[in-house]
BAMARTOR-673762 format. One line per field, with one value per residue (C-alpha): residue number from 1; chain; x, y, z. Coordinates in pm, whole numbers, plus 50000, padded with zeros to 5 digits. Layout:
N
n [NUM | ...]
chain [A | ...]
xx [X | ...]
yy [Y | ...]
zz [Z | ...]
***
This chain:
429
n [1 | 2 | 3 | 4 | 5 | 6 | 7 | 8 | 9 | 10 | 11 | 12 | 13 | 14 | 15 | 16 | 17 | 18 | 19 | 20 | 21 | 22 | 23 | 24 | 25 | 26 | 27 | 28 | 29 | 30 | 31 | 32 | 33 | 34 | 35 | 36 | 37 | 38 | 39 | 40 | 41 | 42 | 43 | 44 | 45 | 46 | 47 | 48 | 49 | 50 | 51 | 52 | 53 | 54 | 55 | 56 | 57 | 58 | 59 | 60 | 61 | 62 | 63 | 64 | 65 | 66 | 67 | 68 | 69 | 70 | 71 | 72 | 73 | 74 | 75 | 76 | 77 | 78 | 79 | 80 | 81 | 82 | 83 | 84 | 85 | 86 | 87 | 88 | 89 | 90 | 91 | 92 | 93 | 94 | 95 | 96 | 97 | 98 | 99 | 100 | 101 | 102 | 103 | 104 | 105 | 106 | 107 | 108 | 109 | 110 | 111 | 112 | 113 | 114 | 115 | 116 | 117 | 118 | 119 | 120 | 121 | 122 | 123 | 124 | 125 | 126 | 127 | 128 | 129 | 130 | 131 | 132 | 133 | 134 | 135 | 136 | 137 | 138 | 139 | 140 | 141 | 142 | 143 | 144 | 145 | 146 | 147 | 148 | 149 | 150 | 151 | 152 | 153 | 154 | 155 | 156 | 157 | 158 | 159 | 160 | 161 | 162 | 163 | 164 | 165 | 166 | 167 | 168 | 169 | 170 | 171 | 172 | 173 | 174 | 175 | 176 | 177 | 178 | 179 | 180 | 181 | 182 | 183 | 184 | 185 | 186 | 187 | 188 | 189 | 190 | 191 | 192 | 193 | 194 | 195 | 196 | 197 | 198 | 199 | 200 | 201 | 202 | 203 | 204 | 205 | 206 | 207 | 208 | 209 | 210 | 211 | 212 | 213 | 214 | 215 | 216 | 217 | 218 | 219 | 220 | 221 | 222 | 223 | 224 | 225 | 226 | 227 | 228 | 229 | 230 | 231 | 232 | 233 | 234 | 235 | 236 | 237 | 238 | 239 | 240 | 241 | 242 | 243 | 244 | 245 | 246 | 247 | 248 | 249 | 250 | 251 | 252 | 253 | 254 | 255 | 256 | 257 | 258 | 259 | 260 | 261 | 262 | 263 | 264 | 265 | 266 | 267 | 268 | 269 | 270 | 271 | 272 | 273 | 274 | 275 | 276 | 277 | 278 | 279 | 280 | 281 | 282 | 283 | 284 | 285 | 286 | 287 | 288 | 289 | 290 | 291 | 292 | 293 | 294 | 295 | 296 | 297 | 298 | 299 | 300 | 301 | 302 | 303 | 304 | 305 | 306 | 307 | 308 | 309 | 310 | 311 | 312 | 313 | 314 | 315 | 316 | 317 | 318 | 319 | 320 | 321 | 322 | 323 | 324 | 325 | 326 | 327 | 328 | 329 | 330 | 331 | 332 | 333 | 334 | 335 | 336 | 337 | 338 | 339 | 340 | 341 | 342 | 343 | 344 | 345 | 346 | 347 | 348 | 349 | 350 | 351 | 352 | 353 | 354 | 355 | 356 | 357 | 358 | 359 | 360 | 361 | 362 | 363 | 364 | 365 | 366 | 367 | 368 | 369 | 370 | 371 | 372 | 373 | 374 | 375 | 376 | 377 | 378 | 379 | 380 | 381 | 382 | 383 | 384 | 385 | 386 | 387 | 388 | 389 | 390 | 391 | 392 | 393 | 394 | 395 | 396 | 397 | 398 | 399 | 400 | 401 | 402 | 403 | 404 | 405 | 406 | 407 | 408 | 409 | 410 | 411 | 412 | 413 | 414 | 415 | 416 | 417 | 418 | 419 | 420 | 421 | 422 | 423 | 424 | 425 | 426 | 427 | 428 | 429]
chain [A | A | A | A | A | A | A | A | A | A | A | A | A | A | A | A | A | A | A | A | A | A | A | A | A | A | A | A | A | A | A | A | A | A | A | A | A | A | A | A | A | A | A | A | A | A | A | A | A | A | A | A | A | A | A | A | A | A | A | A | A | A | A | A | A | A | A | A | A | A | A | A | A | A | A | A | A | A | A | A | A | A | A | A | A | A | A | A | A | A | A | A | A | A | A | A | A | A | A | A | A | A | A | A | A | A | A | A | A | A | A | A | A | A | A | A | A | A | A | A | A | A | A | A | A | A | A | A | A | A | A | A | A | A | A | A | A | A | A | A | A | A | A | A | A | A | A | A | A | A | A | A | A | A | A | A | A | A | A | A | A | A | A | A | A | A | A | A | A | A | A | A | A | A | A | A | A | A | A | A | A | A | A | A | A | A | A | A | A | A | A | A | A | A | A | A | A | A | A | A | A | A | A | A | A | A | A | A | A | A | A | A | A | A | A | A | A | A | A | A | A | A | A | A | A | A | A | A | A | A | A | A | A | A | A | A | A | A | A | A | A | A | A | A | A | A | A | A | A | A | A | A | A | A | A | A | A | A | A | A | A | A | A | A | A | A | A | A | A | A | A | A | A | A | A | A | A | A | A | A | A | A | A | A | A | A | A | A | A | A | A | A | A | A | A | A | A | A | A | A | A | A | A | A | A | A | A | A | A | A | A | A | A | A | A | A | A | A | A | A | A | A | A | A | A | A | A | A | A | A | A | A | A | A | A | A | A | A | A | A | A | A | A | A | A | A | A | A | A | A | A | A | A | A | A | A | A | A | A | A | A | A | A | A | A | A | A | A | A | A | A | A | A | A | A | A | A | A | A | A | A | A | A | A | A | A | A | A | A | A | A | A | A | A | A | A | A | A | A | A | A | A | A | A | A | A | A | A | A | A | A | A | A | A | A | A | A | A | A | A | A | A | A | A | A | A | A | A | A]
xx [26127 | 25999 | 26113 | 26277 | 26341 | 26144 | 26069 | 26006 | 25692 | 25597 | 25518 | 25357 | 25132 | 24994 | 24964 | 24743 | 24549 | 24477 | 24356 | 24122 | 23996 | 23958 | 23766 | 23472 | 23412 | 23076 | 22979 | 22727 | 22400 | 22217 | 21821 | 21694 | 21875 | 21749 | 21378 | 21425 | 21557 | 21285 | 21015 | 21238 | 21241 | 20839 | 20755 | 21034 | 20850 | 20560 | 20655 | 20945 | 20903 | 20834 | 21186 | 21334 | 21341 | 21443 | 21721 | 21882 | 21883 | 22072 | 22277 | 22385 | 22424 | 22654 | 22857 | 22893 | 23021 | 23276 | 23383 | 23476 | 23792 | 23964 | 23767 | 23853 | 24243 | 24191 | 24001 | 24289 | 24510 | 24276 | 24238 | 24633 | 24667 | 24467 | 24627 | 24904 | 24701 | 24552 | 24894 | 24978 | 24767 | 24675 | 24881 | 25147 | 25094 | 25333 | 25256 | 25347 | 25406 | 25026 | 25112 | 25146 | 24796 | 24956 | 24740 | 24574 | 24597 | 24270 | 24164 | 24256 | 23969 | 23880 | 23780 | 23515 | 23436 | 23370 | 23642 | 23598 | 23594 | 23916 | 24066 | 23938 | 24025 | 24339 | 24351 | 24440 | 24624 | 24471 | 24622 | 24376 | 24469 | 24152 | 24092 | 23837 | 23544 | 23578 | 23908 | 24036 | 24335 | 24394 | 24646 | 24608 | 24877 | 24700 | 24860 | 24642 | 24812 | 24486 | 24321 | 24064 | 23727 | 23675 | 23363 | 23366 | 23059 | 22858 | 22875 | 23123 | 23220 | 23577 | 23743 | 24019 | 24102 | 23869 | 23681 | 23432 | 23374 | 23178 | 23274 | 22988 | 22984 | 23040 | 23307 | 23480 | 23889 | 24051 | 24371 | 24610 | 24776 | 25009 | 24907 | 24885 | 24610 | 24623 | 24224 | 24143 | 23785 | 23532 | 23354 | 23158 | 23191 | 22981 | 22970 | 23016 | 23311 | 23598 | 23883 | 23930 | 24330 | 24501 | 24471 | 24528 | 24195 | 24044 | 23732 | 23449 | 23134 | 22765 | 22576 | 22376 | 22011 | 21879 | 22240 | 22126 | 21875 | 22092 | 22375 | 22101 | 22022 | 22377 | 22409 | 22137 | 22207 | 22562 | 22520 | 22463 | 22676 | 22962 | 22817 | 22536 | 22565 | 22781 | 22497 | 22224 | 22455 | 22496 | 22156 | 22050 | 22281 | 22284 | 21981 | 22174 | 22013 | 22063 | 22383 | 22573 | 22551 | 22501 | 22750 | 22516 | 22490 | 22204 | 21993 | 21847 | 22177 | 22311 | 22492 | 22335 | 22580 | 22769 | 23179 | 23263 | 23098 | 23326 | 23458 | 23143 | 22963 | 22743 | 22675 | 22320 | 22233 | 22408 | 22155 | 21876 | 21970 | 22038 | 21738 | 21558 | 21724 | 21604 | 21241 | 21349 | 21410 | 21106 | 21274 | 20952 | 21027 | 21091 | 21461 | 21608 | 21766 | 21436 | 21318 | 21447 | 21265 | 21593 | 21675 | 21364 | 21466 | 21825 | 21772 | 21529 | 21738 | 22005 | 22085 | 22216 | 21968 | 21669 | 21546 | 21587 | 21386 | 21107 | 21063 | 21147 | 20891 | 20619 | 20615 | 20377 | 20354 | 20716 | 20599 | 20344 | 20594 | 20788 | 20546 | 20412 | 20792 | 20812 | 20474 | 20437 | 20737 | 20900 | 21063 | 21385 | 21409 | 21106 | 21427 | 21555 | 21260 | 21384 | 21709 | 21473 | 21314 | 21608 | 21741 | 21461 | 21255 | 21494 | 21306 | 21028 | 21306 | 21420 | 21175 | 21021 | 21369 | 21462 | 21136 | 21208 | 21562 | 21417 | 21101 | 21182 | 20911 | 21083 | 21302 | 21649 | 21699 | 21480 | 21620 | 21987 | 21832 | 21683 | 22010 | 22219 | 21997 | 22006 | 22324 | 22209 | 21995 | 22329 | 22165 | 22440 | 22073 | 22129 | 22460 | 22348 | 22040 | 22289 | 22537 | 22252 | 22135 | 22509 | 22472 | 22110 | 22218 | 22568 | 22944 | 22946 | 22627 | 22524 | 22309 | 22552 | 22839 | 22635 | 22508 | 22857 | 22998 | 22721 | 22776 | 23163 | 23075 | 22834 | 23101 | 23412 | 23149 | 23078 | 23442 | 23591 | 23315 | 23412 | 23479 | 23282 | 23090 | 22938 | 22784 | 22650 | 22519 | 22344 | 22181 | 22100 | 21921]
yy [20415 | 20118 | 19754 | 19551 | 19249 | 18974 | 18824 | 19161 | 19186 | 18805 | 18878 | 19232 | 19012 | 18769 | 19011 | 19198 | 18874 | 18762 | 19139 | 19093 | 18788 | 18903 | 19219 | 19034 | 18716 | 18764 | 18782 | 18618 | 18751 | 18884 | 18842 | 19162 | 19032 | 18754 | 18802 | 19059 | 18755 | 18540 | 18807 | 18840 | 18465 | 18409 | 18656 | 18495 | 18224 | 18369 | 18526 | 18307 | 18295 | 18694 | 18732 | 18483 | 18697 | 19024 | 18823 | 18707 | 19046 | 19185 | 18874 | 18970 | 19325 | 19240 | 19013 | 19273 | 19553 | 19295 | 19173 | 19508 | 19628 | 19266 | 19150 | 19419 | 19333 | 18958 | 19034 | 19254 | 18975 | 18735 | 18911 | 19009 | 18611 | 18508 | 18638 | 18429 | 18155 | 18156 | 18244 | 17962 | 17726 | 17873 | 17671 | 17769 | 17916 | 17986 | 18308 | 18347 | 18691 | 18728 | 18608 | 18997 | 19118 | 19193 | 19508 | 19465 | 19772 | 19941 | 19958 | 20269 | 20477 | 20554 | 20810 | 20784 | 21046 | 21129 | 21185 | 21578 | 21648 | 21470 | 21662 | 21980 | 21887 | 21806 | 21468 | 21315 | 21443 | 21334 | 21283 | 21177 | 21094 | 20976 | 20924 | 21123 | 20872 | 20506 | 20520 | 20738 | 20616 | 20783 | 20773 | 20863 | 20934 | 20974 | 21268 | 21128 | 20893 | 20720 | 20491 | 20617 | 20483 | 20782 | 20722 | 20785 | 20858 | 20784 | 21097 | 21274 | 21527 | 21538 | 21796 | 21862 | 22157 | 22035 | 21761 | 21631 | 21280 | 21146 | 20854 | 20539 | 20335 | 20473 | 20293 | 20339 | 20350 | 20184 | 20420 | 20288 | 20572 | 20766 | 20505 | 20552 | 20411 | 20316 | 20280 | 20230 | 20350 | 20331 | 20645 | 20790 | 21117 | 21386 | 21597 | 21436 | 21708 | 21538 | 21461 | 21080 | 21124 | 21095 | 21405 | 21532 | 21594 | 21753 | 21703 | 22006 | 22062 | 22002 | 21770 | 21679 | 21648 | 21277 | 21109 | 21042 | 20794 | 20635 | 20540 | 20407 | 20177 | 20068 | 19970 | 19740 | 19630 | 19572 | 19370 | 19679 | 19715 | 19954 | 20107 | 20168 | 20311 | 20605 | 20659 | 20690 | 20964 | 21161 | 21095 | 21248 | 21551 | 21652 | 21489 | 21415 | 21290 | 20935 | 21111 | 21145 | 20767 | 20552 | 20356 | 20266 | 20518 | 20726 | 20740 | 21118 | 21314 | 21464 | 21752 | 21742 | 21458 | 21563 | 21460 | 21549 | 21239 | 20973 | 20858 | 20759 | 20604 | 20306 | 19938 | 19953 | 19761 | 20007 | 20243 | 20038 | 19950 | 20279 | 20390 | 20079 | 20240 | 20570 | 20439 | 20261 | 20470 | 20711 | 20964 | 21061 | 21389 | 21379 | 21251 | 21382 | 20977 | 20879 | 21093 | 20929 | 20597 | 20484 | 20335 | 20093 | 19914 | 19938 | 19786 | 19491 | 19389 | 19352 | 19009 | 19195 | 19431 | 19230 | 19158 | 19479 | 19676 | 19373 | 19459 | 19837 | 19899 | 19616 | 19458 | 19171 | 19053 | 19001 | 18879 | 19165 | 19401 | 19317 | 19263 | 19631 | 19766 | 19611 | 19735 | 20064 | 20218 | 20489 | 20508 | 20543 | 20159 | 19994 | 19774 | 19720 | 19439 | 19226 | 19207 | 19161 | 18885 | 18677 | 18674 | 18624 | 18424 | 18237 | 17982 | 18241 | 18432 | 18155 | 18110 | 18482 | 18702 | 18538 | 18650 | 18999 | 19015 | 18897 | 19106 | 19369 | 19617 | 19660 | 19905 | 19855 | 19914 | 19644 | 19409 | 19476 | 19445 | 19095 | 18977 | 19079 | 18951 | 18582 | 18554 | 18725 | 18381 | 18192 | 17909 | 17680 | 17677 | 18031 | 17955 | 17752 | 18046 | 18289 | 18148 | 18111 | 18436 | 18523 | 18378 | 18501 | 18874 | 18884 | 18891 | 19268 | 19392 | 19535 | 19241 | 19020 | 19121 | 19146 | 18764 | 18683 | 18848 | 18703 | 18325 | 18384 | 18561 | 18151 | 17959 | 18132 | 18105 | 17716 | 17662 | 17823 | 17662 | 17284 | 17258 | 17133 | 16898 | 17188 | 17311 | 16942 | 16920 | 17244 | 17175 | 16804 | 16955]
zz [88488 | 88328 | 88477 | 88226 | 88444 | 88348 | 88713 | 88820 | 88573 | 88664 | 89038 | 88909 | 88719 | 88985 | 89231 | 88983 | 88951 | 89300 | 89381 | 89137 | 89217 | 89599 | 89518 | 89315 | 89569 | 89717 | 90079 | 90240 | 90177 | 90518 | 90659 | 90475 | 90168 | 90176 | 90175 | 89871 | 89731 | 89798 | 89697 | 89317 | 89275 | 89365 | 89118 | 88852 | 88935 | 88843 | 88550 | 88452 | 88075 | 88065 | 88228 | 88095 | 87762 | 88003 | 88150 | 87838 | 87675 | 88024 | 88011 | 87644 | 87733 | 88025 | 87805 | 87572 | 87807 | 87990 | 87655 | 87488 | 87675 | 87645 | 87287 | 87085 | 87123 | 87076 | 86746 | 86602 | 86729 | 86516 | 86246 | 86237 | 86271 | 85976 | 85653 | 85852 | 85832 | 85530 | 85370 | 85536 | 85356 | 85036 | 84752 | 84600 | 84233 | 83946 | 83788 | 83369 | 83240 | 82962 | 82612 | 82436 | 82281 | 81847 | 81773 | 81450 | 81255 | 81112 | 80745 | 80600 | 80498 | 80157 | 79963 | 79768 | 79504 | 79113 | 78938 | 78839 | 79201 | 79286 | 78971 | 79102 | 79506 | 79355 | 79488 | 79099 | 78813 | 78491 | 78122 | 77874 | 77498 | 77271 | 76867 | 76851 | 76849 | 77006 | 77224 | 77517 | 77725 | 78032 | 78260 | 78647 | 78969 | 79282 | 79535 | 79833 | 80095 | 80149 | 79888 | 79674 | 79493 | 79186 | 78969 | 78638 | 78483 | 78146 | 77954 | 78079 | 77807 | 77685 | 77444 | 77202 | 77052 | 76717 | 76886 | 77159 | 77312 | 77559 | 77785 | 77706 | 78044 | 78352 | 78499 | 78920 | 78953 | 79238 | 79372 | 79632 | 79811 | 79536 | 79327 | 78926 | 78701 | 78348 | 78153 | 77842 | 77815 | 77543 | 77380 | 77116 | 76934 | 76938 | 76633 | 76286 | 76242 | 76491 | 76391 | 76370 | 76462 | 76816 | 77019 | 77373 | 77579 | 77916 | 78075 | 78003 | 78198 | 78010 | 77908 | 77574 | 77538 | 77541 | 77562 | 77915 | 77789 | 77501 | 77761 | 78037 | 77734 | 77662 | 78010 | 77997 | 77661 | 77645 | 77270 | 77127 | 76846 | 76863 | 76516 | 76598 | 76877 | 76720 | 76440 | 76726 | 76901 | 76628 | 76542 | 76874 | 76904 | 76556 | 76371 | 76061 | 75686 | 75566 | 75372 | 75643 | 75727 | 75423 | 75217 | 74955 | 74675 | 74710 | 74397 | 74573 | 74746 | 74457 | 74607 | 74946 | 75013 | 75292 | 75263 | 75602 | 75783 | 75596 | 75914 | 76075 | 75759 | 75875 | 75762 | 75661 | 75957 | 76223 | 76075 | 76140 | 76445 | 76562 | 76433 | 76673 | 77020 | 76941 | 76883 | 77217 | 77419 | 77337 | 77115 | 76906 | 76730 | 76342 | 76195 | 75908 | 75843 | 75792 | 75545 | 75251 | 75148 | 74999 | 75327 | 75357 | 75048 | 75098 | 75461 | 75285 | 75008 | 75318 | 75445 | 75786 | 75791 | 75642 | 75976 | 76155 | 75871 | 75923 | 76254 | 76249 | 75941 | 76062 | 75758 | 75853 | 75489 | 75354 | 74948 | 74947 | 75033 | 74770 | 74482 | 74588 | 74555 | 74231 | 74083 | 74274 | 74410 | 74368 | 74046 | 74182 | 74359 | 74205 | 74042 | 74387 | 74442 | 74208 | 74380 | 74681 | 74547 | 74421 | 74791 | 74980 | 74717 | 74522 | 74329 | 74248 | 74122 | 73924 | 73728 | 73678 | 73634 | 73283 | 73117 | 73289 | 73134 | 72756 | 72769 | 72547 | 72644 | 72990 | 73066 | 73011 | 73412 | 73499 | 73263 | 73363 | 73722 | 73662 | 73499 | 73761 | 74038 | 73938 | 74068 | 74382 | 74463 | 74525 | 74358 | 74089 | 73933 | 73793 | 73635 | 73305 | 73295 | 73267 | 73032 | 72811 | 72852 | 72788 | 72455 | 72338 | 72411 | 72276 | 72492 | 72354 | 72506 | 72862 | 72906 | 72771 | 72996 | 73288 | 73223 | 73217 | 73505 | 73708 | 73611 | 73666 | 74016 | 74101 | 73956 | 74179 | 74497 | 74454 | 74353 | 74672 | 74848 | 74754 | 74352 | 74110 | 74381 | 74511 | 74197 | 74068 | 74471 | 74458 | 74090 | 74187 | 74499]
***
C-alpha cells in the first residue's frame, strides 16, 4: 500500500542515502594491494602520456554509464523546462488577420477565325445587302459567349440572284460575346451584267483568275482610284473592248457598241489607269480595250489623262507625236491633233489653226476642227481671232457658227473667272 505521509517518505529517503554512501567508502588497502599498486603506478610512470589517453577514454566511459540512469530524467526535465523558458522570454507579438489576396480574373480567350468558317461553325449569322458594284453593308450577331477576331478576306465572292461582287480589302471584325457588328465594306463587280440596284446577297465559294494580284496591288496602293479599279476588274475577268468603257463617241463601234455596260462607263483616265495596274502587275496576254487606237488620242487630247497615256504609250517626244497624228494618222482622228495641239501647244496653235480654218483646200473636218480648237487653248488671245473669223465666214455657216460659239464659250470662262479684267490680263500677257 503506498505511504502517503509526507514524513514517512522523508526518513525513507535518508535512510536510502546514508546506505549508499556506506556501501561505496573504501577500505584500507592491504600489503599485497599495495605493491600491485606500486608496480601500476611505476609503469604509469613510465608510460604516463600513453595512459593518460587510455585513462581519459575509461574516465569518459565511466561517466557515461553512471550518468545514464539519473541524466536521462534531468534532460527530459530540461528540455520539458525550456519551451517554459523561452515562452517565458520571447516578446509578446500582435498577430493581424493577412490583408485578402482580390483574384484578378483571366482574359477571356478569343476566337480567331475567317469569317466563312464562323458562318459555317455557326458561330455568326450574317445579312449582307450590296448595290451591285461599290457598296455592301453587312450586318453581324455573334451566338458565341466568347469574343471573336473573324477575318474577312480580299475577294471573297458574293452573289445575288443576277449579280456577283467581290469584297476589295480584306478587312478583321472585332465580336464581343453575342455581340452584333455593323460594316460598310467596299467592292467591285464582277461581270459588266449586274444589276446596279440594292439587292440581298450570300457569300459563294471560288475565286477569279488574276483578281488575286489586282487586290495585292490595291493594298499597297491605296490611291488607286475607285474607277479604275472597277475597269481593271472587268478588264481581267471578262476582257472587255474599249466599248464597254468609253464615254467618248467612238468614231469605229458602230453596232458593236455594247449598251449593257452603261453603268460602269469610265472617265478616260480610269481607263488608262486601269490599263497601267494591269501592265503592273504582269498581266501580259492581249486586251480587247486596247485594240482600238481611238483610245491613244482620246487619252492625249485629255488634260486628266494626258499624262497617264505619256507614260503608258512612252511617248518620249510629245510635239512629234502630235505633228505625226496630224500628218499620218489614221483617218479617223488625224483631226484630233489639232485639238491636241491647241491644249498642249497653245501659242503654236495660235498662230497655225487660223490658216487651217481659211485654207480652202482642207477638208471641211479639219477646218471645223481648227475653228473649234482655238477656244480649246483657253487663251482671251483666241477670242478677237474668232470673232473675226465669225465675220469672214458668215453667222449662217458651219464655220461661222462654230467661230461664234467658241468666242462666246472664252468670253463666259474669263467672265466667271474675274470679268472683263481677266480677259484684258490674259491678252496683255
Amino acid at each position: 500500500m503506498p505511504i502517503s505521509d509526507s514524513r514517512s517518505l522523508t526518513r525513507s529517503t535518508k535512510t536510502a542515502i546514508v546506505h549508499k554512501v556506506i556501501d561505496i567508502t573504501p577500505e584500507a588497502p592491504s600489503a599485497a594491494k599495495q605493491a600491485i599498486v606500486d608496480k601500476v603506478l611505476a609503469l604509469a610512470d613510465r608510460y604516463r602520456r600513453g595512459l593518460f589517453a587510455v585513462v581519459a577514454v575509461l574516465f569518459a566511459a565511466i561517466i557515461a554509464l553512471l550518468a545514464a540512469p539519473h541524466g536521462g530524467k534531468k534532460g527530459v526535465v530540461a528540455a520539458a523546462a525550456a519551451p517554459a523558458r523561452a515562452t517565458a522570454a520571447a516578446p509578446t507579438v500582435m498577430l493581424t488577420a493577412p490583408a485578402p489576396v482580390e483574384k484578378v480574373p483571366s482574359a477571356p480567350v478569343v476566337i480567331e477565325l475567317n469569317l466563312p468558317t464562323a458562318v459555317q461553325e455557326g458561330l455568326v449569322e450574317c445579312q449582307w445587302r450590296g448595290n451591285g458594284r461599290d457598296r455592301l453593308f453587312l450586318d453581324a450577331q455573334s451566338d458565341s459567349a466568347q469574343p471573336m477576331r473573324l477575318r474577312l478576306g480580299a475577294g471573297q465572292l458574293l452573289a445575288s440572284t443576277d449579280s456577283t461582287i467581290v469584297v476589295l480589302k480584306s478587312q478583321t471584325l472585332e465580336f464581343a460575346p453575342h455581340g452584333a457588328v455593323h460594316e460598310e465594306i467596299a467592292t467591285v463587280a464582277t461581270s459588266s451584267a449586274n444589276k446596279v440596284v440594292g439587292a440581298e446577297y450570300h457569300m459563294s465559294a471560288g475565286a477569279l483568275p488574276d483578281l488575286d494580284k489586282l487586290f495585292d496591288y490595291v493594298a499597297a496602293h491605296p490611291e488607286a482610284r475607285a474607277g479604275a479599279v472597277q475597269t481593271a476588274t472587268l478588264i481581267l475577268t471578262e476582257n472587255l473592248p474599249l466599248s464597254a468603257f468609253a464615254k467618248f463617241n467612238e468614231l469605229s463601234a458602230g453596232t458593236d457598241r455594247m449598251p449593257d455596260t452603261e453603268e460602269f462607263k469610265a472617265d478616260t483616265a480610269d481607263i488608262l489607269s486601269a490599263l497601267m495596274i494591269v501592265k503592273d502587275i504582269g498581266i501580259s496576254r492581249p486586251l480587247a480595250v486596247t485594240i482600238d487606237p481611238q483610245l491613244e488620242i482620246e487619252a492625249m487630247i485629255d488634260p486628266d489623262a494626258h499624262g497617264l497615256a505619256v507614260e503608258y504609250y512612252g511617248i518620249t517626244d510629245e510635239w512629234g507625236f502630235w505633228k505625226n497624228q496630224l500628218l499620218a494618222g489614221d483617218p479617223s482622228t488625224r483631226h484630233y491633233a489639232l485639238y491636241g495641239i491647241a491644249r498642249f501647244y497653245p501659242d503654236i496653235a495660235l498662230e497655225m489653226l487660223p490658216k487651217w480654218a481659211r485654207t480652202e483646200t482642207v477638208s471641211a473636218v479639219f477646218r471645223m476642227s481648227a475653228v473649234a480648237a482655238l477656244a480649246e487653248t483657253n487663251r482671251a488671245e483666241a477670242i478677237p481671232i474668232l470673232r473675226e473669223l465669225e465675220r469672214e465666214f458668215g453667222s449662217g455657216t458651219d464655220l461661222g457658227r462654230a467661230a461664234h460659239q467658241g468666242a462666246n464659250a472664252l468670253d463666259a470662262q474669263f467672265a466667271h473667272a474675274g470679268g472683263g479684267k481677266g480677259v484684258l490680263a490674259s491678252a496683255g500677257s
